[in-house]
C-alpha positions as CSV (number, residue, x, y, z in Angstrom):
1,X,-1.6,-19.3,10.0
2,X,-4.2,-16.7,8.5
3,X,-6.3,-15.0,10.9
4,X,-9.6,-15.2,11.5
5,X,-11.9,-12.2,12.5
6,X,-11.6,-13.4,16.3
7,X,-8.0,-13.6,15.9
8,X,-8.0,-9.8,14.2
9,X,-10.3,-8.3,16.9
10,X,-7.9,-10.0,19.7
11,X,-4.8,-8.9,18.3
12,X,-6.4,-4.9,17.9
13,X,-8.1,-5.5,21.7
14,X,-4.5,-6.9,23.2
15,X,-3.0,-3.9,21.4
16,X,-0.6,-6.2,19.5
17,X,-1.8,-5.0,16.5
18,X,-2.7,-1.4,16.0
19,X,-5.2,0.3,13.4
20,X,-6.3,3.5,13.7
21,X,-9.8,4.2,13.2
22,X,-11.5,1.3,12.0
23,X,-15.1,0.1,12.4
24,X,-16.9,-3.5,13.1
25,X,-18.0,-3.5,9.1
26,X,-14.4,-3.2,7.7
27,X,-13.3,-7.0,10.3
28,X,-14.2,-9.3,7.6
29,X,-14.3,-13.5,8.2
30,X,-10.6,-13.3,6.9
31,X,-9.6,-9.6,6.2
32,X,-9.5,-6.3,7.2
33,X,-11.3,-3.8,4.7
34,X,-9.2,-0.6,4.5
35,X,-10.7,2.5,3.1
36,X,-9.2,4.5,0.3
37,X,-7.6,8.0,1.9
38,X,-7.5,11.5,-0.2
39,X,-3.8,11.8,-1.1
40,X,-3.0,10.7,-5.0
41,X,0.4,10.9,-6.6
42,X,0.4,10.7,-10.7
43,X,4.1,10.3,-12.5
44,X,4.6,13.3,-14.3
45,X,4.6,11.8,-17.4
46,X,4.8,14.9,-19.6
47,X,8.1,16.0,-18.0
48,X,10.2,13.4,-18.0
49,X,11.8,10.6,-20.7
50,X,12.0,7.8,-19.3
51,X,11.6,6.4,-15.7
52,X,14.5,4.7,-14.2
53,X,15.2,2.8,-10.8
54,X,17.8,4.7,-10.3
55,X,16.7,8.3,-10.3
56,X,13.9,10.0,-8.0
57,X,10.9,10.3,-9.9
58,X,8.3,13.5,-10.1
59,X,4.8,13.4,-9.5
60,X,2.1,15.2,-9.8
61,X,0.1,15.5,-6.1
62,X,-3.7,15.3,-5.9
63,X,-5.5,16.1,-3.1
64,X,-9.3,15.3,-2.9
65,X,-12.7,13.5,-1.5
66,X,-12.4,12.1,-5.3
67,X,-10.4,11.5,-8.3
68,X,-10.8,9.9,-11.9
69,X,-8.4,7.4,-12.8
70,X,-8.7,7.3,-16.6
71,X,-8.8,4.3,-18.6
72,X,-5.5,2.4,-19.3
73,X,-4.1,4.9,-16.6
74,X,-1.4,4.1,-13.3
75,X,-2.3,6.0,-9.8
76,X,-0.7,5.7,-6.5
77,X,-3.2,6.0,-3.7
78,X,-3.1,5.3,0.1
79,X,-5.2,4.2,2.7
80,X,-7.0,6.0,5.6
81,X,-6.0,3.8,7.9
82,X,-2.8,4.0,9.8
83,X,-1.2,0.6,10.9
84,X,2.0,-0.6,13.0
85,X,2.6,-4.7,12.7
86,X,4.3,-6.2,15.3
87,X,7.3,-8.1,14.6
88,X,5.4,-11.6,14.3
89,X,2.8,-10.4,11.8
90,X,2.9,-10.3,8.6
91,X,0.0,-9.3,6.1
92,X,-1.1,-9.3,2.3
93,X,-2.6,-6.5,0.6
94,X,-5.1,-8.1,-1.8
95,X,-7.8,-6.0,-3.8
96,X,-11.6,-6.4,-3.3
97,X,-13.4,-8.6,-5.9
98,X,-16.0,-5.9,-6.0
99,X,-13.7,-3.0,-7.3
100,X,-11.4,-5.8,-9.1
101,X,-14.7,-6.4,-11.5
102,X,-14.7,-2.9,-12.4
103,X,-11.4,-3.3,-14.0
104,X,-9.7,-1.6,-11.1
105,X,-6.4,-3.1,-10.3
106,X,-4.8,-3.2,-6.8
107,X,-1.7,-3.7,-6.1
108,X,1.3,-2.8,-3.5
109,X,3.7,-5.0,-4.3
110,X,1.2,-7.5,-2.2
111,X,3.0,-7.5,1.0
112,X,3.6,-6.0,4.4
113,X,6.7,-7.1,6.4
114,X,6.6,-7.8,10.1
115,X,7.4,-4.7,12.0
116,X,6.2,-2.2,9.4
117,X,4.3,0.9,10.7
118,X,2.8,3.7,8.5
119,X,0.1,4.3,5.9
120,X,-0.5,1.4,2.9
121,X,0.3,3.3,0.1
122,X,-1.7,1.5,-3.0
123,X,-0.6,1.2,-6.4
124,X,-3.8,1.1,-8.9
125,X,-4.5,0.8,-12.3
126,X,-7.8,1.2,-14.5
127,X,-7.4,-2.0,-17.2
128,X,-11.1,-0.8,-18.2
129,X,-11.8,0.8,-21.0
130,X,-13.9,3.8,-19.3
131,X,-12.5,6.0,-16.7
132,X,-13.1,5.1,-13.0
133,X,-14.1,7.7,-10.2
134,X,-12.2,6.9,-6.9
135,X,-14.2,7.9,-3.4
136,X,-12.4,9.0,-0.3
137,X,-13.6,6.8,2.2
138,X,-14.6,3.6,0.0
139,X,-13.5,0.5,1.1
140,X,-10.4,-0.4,-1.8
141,X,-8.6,-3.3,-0.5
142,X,-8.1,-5.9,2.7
143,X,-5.5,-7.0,4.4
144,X,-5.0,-10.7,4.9
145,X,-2.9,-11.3,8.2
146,X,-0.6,-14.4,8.8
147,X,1.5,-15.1,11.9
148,X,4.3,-16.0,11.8
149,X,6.4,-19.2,13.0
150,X,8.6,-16.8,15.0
151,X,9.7,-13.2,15.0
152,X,12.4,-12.4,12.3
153,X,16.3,-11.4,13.5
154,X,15.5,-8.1,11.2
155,X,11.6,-6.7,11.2
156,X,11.1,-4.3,8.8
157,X,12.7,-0.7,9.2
158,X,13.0,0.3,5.4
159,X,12.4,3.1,3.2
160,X,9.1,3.3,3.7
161,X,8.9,3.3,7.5
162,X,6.3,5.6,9.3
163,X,4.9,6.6,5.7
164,X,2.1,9.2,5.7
165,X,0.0,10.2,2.8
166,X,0.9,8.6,-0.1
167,X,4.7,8.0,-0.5
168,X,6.3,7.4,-4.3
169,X,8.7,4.8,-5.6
170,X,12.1,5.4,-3.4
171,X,13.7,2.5,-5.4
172,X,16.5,5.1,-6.2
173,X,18.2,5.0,-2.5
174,X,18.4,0.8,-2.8
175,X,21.7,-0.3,-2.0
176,X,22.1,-2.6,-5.1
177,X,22.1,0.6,-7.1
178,X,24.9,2.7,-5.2
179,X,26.5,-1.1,-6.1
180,X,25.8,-0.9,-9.9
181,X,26.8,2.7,-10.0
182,X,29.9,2.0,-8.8
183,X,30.8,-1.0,-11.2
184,X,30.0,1.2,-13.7
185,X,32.3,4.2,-12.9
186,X,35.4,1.8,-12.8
């Protein structure tokens, strides 16, 4: 079941749900608005070969009230807002139709697991052909929240647990790689 805006506010107000810092215009009909933070990381493109899921990639921090994103380009941002799910929530990050008609892409891999607590850290990408300024503060994307049927046997304590600022691809420390690396060295 989706929530409704009553069933957002009730959650936040019975402190099942917790969002830091949010105001009445953000509680959409179906959504949660979240507001686009000041922390950016950009691969470093010009240092490295290749990117591979099995090595720690280098970025390039920004910090900043705004950044350009140019055209045909790949940014990872994060949100303002700070949120802990409990363990019978679950939510989808979807982008705004507003920014999406600017050619503005937003991803993050579209879903937040029950139990999850931290920043939402955004992956976006400019399909347009002109670059795109990004304003701290704007709202970027919503989250849609669905309860679940019942709590899972394992919420979500991953990688990316407690995540401030804007947190890079960790795909290196999966366990199906330590797996592969070790078929390969026999």
């Amino acid at each position: 079941m989706i929530l409704s805006d009553k069933g957002i506010i009730k959650k936040i107000e019975e402190k099942e749900l917790y969002i830091d810092s949010i105001t009445t215009e953000q509680i959409q009909p179906a959504s949660l608005d979240l507001r686009l933070g000041s922390n950016y990381l950009k691969v470093r493109e010009n240092s490295l070969e290749i990117l591979s899921l099995d090595r720690e990639m280098e970025y390039e921090n920004i910090e900043g009230n705004e950044v350009i994103i140019p055209s045909h380009s790949f940014l990872l941002a994060t949100t303002i807002e700070y949120i802990k799910l409990p363990d019978n929530l679950t939510a989808f990050v979807e982008g705004r139709s507003s920014i999406g008609r600017m050619g503005l892409f937003i991803q993050n891999a579209g879903w937040v697991d029950p139990g999850f607590e931290g920043q939402i850290t955004l992956e976006l990408y400019n399909a347009n052909r002109l670059p795109i300024k990004l304003i701290k503060g704007w709202r970027i994307c919503q989250l849609v929240f669905a309860e679940m049927d019942q709590s899972p046997n394992h919420p979500y304590i991953g990688k990316y647990q407690g995540q401030v600022n804007t947190i890079g691809s960790r795909s290196f420390l999966d366990k199906d790689g330590e797996e592969l690396r070790r078929e390969q060295s026999q």
